[in-house]
C-alpha positions as CSV (number, residue, x, y, z in Angstrom):
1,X,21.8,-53.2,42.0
2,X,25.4,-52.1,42.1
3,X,25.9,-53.1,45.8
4,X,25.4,-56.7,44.2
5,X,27.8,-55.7,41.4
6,X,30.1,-54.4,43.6
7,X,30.3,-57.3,46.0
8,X,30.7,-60.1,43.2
9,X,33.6,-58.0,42.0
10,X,34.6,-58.0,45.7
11,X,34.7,-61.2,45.9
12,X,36.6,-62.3,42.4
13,X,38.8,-59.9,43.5
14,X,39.0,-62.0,46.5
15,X,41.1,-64.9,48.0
16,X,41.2,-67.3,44.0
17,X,43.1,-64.1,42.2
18,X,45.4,-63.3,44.9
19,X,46.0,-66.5,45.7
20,X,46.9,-67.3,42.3
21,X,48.9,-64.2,41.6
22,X,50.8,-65.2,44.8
23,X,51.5,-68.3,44.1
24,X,52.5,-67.6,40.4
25,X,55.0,-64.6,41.7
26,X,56.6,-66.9,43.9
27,X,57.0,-69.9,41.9
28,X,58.4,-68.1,39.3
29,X,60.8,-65.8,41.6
30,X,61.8,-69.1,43.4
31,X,62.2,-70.8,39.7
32,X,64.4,-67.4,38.2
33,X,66.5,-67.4,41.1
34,X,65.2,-64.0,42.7
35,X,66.1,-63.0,39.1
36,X,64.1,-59.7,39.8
37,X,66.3,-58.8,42.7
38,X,69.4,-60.1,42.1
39,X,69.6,-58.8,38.9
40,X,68.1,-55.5,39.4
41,X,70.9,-53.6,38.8
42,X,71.4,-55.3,35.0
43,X,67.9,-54.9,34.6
44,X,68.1,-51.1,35.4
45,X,71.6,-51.1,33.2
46,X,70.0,-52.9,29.9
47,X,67.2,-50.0,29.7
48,X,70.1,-47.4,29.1
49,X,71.9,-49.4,26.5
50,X,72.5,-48.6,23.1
51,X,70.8,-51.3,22.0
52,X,67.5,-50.7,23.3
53,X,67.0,-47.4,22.0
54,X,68.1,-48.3,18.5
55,X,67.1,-52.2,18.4
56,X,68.1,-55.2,17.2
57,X,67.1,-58.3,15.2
58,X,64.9,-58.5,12.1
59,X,62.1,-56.5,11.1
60,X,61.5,-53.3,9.5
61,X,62.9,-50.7,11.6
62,X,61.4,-47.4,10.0
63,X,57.3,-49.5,11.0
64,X,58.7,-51.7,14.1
65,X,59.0,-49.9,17.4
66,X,62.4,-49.8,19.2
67,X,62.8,-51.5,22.0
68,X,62.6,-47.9,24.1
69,X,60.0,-46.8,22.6
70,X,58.0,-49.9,23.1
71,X,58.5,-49.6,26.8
72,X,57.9,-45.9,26.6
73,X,54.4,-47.3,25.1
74,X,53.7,-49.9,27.9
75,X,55.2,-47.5,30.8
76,X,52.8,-44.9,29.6
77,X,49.8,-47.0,29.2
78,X,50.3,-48.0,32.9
79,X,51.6,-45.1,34.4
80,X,48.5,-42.9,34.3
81,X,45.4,-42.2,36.3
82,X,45.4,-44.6,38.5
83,X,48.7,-44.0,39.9
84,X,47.4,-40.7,41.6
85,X,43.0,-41.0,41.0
86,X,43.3,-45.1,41.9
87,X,46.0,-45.4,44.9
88,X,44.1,-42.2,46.3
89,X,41.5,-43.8,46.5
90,X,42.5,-47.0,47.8
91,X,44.4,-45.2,50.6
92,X,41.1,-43.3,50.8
93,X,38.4,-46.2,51.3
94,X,41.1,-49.0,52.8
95,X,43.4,-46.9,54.8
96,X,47.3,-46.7,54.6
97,X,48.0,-50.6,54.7
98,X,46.5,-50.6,51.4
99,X,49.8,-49.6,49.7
100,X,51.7,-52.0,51.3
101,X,49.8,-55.2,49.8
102,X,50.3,-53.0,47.1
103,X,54.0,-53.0,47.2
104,X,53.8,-57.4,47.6
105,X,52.0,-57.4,44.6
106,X,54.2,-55.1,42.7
107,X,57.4,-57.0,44.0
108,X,55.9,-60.6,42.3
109,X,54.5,-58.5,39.5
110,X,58.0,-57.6,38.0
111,X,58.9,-61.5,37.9
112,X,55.5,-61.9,36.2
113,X,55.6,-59.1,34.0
114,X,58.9,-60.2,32.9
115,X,57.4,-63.5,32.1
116,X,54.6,-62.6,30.2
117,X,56.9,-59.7,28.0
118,X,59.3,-62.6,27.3
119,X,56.4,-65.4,26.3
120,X,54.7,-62.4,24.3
121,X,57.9,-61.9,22.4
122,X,58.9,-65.7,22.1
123,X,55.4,-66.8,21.0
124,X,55.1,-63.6,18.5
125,X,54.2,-63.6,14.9
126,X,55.9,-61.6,11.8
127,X,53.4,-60.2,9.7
128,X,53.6,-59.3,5.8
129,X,54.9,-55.8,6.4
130,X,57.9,-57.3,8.5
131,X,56.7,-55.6,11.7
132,X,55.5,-58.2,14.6
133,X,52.4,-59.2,16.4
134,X,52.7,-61.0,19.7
135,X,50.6,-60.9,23.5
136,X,48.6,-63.5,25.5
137,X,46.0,-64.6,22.7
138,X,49.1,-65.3,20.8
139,X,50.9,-67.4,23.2
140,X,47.3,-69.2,24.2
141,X,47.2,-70.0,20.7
142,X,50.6,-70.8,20.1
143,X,52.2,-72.4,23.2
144,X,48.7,-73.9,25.1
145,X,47.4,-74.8,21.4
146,X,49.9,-75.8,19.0
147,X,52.4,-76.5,21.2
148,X,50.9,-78.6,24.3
149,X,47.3,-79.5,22.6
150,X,45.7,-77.9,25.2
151,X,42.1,-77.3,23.7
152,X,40.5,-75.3,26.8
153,X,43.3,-72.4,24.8
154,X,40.4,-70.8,22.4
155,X,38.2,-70.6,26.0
156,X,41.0,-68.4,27.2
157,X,41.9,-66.5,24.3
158,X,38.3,-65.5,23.9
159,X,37.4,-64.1,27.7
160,X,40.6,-62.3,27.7
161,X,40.3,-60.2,24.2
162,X,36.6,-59.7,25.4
163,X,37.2,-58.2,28.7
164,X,39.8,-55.9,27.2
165,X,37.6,-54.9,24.7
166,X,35.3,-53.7,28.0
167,X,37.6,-51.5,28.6
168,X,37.1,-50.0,25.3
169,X,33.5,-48.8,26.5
170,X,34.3,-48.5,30.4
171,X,37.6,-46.3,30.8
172,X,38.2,-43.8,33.4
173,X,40.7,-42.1,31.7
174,X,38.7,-39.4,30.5
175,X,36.8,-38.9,33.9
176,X,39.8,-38.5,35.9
177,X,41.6,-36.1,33.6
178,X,37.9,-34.2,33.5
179,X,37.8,-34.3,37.4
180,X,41.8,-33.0,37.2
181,X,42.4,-30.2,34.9
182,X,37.9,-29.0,35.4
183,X,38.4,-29.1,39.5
184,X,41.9,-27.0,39.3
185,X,40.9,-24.0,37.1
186,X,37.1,-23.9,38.1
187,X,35.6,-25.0,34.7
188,X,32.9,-27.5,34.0
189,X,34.2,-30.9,33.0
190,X,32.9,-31.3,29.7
191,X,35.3,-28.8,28.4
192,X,39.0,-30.6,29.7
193,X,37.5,-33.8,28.4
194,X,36.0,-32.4,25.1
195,X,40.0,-31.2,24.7
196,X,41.1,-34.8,26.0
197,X,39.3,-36.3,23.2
198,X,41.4,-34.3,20.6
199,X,44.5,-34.8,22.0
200,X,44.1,-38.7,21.6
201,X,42.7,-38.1,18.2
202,X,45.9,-36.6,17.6
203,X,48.1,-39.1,18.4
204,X,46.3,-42.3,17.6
205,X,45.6,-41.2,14.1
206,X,49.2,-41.9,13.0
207,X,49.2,-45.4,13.8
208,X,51.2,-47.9,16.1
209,X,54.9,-46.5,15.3
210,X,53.6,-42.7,16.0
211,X,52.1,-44.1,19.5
212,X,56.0,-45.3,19.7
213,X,57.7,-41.7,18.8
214,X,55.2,-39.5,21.0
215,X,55.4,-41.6,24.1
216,X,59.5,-41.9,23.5
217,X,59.5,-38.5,23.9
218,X,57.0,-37.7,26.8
219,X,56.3,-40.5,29.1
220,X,60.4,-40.0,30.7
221,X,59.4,-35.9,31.1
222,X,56.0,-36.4,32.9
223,X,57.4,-39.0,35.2
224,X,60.5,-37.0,36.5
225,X,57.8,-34.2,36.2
226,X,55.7,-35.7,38.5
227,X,58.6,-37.6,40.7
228,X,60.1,-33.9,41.3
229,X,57.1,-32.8,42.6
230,X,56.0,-35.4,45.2
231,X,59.6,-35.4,46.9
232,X,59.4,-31.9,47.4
233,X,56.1,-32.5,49.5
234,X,57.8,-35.6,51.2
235,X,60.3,-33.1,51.7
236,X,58.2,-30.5,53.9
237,X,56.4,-33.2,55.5
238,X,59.2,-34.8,56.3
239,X,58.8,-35.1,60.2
240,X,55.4,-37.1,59.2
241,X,57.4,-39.5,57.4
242,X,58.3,-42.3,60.2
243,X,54.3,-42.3,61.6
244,X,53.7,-42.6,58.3
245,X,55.5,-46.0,57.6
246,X,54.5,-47.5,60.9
247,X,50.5,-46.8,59.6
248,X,51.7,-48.4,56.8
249,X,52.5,-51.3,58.0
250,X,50.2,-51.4,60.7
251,X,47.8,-51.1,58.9
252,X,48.4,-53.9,56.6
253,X,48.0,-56.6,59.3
254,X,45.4,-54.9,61.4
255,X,41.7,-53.6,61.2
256,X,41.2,-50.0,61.2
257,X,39.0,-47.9,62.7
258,X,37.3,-44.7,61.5
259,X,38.7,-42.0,61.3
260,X,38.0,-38.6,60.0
261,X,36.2,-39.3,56.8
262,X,37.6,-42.8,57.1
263,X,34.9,-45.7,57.6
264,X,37.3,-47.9,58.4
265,X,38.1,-51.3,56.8
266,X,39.2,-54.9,57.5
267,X,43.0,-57.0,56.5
268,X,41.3,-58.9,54.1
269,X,39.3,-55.6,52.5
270,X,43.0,-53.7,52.6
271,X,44.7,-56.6,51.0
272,X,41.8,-56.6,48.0
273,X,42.2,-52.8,47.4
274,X,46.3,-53.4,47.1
275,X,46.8,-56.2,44.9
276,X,43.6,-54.5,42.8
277,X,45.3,-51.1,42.3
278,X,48.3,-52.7,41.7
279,X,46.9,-54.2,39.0
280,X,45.3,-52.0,37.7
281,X,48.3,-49.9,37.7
282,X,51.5,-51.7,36.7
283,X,49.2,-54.5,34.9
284,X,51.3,-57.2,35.7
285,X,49.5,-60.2,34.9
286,X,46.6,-58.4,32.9
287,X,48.2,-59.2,29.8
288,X,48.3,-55.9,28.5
289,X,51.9,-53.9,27.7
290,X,52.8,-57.3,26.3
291,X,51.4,-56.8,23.6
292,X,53.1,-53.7,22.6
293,X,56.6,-55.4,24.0
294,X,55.8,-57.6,21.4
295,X,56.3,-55.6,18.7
296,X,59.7,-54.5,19.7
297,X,62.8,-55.2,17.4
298,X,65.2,-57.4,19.5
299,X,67.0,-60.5,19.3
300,X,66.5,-61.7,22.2
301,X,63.3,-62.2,24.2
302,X,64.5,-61.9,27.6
303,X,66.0,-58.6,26.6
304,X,62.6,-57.3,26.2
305,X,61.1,-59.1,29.3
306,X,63.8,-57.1,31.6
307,X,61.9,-54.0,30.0
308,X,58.5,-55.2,31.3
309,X,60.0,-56.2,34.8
310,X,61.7,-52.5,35.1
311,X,57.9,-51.1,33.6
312,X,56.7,-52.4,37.3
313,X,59.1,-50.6,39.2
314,X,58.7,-47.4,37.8
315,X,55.1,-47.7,37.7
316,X,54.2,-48.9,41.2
317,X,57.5,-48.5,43.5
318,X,58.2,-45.1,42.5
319,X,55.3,-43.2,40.9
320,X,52.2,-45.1,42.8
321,X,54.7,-45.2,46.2
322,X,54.8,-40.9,46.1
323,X,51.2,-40.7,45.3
324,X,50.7,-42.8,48.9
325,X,53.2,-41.0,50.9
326,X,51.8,-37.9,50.1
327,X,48.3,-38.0,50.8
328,X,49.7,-40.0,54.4
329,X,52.1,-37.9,55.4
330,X,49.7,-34.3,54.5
331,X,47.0,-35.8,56.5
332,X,44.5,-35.4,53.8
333,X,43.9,-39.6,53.5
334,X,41.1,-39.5,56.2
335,X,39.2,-35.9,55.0
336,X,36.7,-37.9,52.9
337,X,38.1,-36.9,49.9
338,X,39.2,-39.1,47.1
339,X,40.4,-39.7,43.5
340,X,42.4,-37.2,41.6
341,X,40.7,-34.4,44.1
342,X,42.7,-35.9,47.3
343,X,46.0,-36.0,45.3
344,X,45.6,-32.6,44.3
345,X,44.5,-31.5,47.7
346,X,47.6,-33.1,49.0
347,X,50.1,-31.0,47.0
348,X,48.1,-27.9,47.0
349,X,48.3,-28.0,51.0
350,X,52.6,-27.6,50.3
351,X,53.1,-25.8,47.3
352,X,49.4,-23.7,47.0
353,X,47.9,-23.4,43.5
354,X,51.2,-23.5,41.4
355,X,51.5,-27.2,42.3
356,X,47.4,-28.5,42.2
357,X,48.1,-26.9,38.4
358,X,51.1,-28.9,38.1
359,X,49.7,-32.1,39.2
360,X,46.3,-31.7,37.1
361,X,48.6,-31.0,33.7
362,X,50.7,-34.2,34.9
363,X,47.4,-35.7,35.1
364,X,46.1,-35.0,31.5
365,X,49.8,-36.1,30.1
366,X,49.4,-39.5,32.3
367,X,45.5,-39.9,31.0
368,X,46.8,-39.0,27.5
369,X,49.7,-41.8,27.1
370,X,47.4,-44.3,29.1
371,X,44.5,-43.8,26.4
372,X,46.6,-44.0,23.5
373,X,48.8,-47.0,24.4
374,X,45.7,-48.5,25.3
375,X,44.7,-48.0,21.6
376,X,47.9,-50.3,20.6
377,X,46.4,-53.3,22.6
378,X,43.4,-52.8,21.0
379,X,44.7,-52.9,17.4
380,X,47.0,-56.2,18.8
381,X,43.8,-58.2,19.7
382,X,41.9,-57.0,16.4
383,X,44.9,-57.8,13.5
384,X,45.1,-61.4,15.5
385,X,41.3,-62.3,14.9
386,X,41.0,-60.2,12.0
387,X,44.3,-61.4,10.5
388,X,42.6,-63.3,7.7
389,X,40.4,-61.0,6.2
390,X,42.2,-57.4,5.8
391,X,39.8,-55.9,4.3
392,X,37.4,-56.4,7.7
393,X,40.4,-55.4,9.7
394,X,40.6,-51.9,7.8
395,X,37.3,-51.5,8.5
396,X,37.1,-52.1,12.5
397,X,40.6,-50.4,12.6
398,X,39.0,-47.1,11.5
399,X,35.9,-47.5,13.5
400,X,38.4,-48.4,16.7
401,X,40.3,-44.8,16.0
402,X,37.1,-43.1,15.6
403,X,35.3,-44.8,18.7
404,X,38.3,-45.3,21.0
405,X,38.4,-41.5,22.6
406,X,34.1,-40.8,22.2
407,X,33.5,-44.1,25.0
408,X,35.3,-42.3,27.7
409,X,34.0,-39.1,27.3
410,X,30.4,-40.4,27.5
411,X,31.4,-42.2,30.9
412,X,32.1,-38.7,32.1
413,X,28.9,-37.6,30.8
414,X,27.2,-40.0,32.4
415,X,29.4,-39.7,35.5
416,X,29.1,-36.1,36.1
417,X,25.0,-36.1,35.0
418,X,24.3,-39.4,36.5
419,X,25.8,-38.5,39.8
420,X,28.5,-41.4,39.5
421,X,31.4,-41.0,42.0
422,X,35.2,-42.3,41.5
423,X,34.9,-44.9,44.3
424,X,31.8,-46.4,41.8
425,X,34.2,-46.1,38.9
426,X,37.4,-48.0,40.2
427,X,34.4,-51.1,41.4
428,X,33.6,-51.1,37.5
429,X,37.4,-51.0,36.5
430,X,38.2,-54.0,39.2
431,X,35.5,-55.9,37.4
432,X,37.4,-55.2,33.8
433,X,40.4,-56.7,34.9
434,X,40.0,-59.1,37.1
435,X,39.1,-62.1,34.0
436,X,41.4,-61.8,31.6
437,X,44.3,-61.1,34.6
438,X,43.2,-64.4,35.8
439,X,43.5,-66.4,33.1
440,X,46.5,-65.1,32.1
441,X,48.2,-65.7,34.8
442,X,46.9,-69.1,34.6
443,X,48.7,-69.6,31.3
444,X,51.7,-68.1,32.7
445,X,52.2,-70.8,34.7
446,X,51.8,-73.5,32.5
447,X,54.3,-72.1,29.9
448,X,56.8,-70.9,32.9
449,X,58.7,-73.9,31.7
450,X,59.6,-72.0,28.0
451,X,60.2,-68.8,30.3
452,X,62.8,-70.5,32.8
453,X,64.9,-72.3,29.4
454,X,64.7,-68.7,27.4
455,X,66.0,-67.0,30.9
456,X,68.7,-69.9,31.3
457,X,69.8,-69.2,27.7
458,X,70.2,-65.4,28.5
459,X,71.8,-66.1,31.4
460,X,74.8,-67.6,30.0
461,X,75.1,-65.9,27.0
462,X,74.8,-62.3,28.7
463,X,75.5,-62.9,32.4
464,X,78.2,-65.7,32.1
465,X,75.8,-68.2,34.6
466,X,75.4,-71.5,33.1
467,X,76.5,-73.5,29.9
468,X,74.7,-71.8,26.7
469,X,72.5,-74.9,24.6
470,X,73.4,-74.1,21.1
471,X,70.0,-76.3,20.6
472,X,67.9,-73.3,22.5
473,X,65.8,-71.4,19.8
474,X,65.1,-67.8,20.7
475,X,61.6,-67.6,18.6
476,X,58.7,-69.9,18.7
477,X,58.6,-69.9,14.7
478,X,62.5,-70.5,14.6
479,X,61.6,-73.9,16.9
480,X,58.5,-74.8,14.2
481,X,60.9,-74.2,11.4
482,X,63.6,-76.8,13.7
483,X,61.3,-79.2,13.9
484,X,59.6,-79.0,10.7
485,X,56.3,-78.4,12.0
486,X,53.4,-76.8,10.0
């Protein structure tokens, strides 16, 4: 039964969602100029301006998120288990050329995370309390509804909130973090995930905005934590560094055999398990951190998208890049081993126990922001189809605060009881992500026309390229109000 499960999500996760993610990346790099390269020095300059960390525009300041602290948000709901349990294991099961396909889907992800952070913000909705609403329902609804007529947009909405709502009840979050913190100090795993499951409570009892301050505060820390730690290992292993590239690349256009616990795997297999993790990881295209972008105080949507496309690179290019180069350069990629065991294998074999203690605590800190800026997606999709009726929306926002850390910790019970293993787990979280990240993307592309006119408007206002059109509205309601639409 699961081999069928697994090869259907095999093959969605095939040649259409590549394919179309491909295609997508490079229309809209080709369309933006190379805006993501280009201009990757400005992108990397706007994230340490004042304005970001104290925002801008209207809104409620003391309820909206600042701009920073949005993308402290979105960067820690991506950077998190998979970037050490998820790339391990691709490494693991498709060899070393899986993190380059990795690194072509993370290259057209920031162009598309951009996109979707800027559409999220554009298309956005101001609610009574003067905070905002905004993601991919929202600018299905909004842009393919009200403003092309597209009908097919209530199709799309509705498959994308309900396959993130799967991940409400299939996470690996917990699991990983179990596997982590229970496999480094020799203690069974119901306890670390028993203590996971406060720590969330914690957090996500405050709301939105305290999501906002927490993450602010530790997302920066765990990745320089964690960034520290892997170039000290690339450091000692530094003579394994060249062979390490050329199986890299290698093995991104060639079959490989077995080899040590390796079975082997094919291009096309390799490929899959890149652009999957990649994904998974950075969630470019998935539709998720948008949502949280969304909420940000800023005056200009572009402003927020550079955030999104700067999320990407620290997400996949950095953190998910050291996580690679470590287990291939210690050797440890072919034991057998996988998950959050072969990371921590990999930096135990340099640094001995002080650093598999160090990695496992990184771990839990990743799992932790991932969970909880997970539960600000959640809350997105609900206040959009529960706008209406507030009462209701009290009612499933209580039961989502109560129920979103108890659904990961029965997926470790059932994991560890049931005899699950983490390659079985990442086939169930491919399957999660592969619907709504397809038609999303899909929607992308049809609205790329509103992207490339709010990234031309940017463009000459803050870059000096181009003649500004005074005509350009920033918002989608500022263009209803323009045009007197209802």
């Amino acid at each position: 039964m699961f081999a069928l499960f697994e090869n259907l999500t095999n093959f969605l996760w095939g040649t259409p969602l590549i394919a179309v993610t491909l295609i997508t990346g490079i229309y809209l790099t080709l369309r933006s100029g190379f805006f993501q390269f280009r201009h990757f020095g400005h992108i990397i300059k706007s994230l340490f301006s004042k304005d970001r960390r104290s925002g801008g525009g209207e809104g409620d300041e003391k309820k909206a998120l600042t701009p920073f602290q949005a993308i402290s948000v979105a960067i820690g709901g991506t950077v998190g288990v998979s970037n050490m349990s998820g790339v391990a294991t691709a490494i693991a099961t498709g060899g070393p050329g899986a993190l380059f396909w990795l690194w072509v889907a993370a290259l057209m992800g920031m162009i598309i995370k951009m996109a979707e952070v800027t559409l999220a913000v554009y298309y956005r909705e101001k609610q009574p309390d003067g905070t905002f609403r905004g993601g991919p329902t929202y600018y299905m609804q909004n842009g393919l509804g009200k403003e092309k007529g597209y009908k097919f947009w209530k199709i799309f909405a509705v498959i994308f909130g309900l396959c993130i709502f799967m991940t409400w009840f299939i996470t690996l979050q917990n699991y990983t973090v179990s596997e982590a913190i229970g496999g480094t100090f020799d203690i069974p795993y119901i306890i670390p995930s028993i203590v996971y499951v406060l720590g969330i409570y914690l957090v996500i009892i405050g709301g939105i905005k305290k999501v906002g301050v927490i993450a602010s505060y530790v997302t920066p820390v765990m990745c320089a934590f964690y960034i520290i730690g892997s170039l000290i290992i690339l450091a000692v292993n530094w003579d394994n560094i060249p062979n390490t590239f050329a199986m890299i690349f290698k093995g991104a256009f060639t079959a490989q055999s077995a080899a040590g616990g390796f079975l082997g795997a094919s291009v096309a297999y390799t490929m899959r398990l890149g652009f999957a993790r990649s994904v998974y990881s950075n969630e470019a295209g998935w539709g998720t951190s948008p949502m949280v972008h969304a909420s940000a105080n800023t005056d200009h949507p572009v402003k927020q998208g550079l955030m999104g496309a700067f999320e990407v690179f620290v997400d996949t290019i950095i953190i998910c890049t050291l996580t690679g180069l470590v287990v291939i350069a210690t050797g440890y990629w072919n034991s057998g081993l996988e998950g959050a065991t072969l990371t921590l294998t990999a930096f135990e074999s340099v640094m001995g126990s002080a650093a598999r203690i160090m990695v496992a605590l990184s771990i839990f800190l990743f799992g932790l922001t991932t969970s909880t800026g997970w539960f600000t997606y959640y809350q997105v999709i609900l206040d959009h189809w529960l706008g209406g009726n507030q009462k209701v929306n009290n009612i499933a926002s209580k039961i989502f605060i109560i129920g979103t850390p108890l659904w990961g910790f029965l997926v470790t019970l059932l994991t560890v009881y049931g005899n699950g293993t983490p390659s079985q787990l990442w086939v169930i979280a491919d399957f999660t992500t592969v619907f709504p990240t397809f038609f999303n993307i899909i929607t992308l592309f049809l609205l790329s026309g509103t992207f490339i006119t709010l990234l031309k408007d940017y463009r000459a206002r803050y870059l000096g390229e181009g003649k500004l059109n005074e005509n350009t509205a920033l918002f989608y309601e500022e263009a209803v109000k323009r045009n007197g639409n209802k």
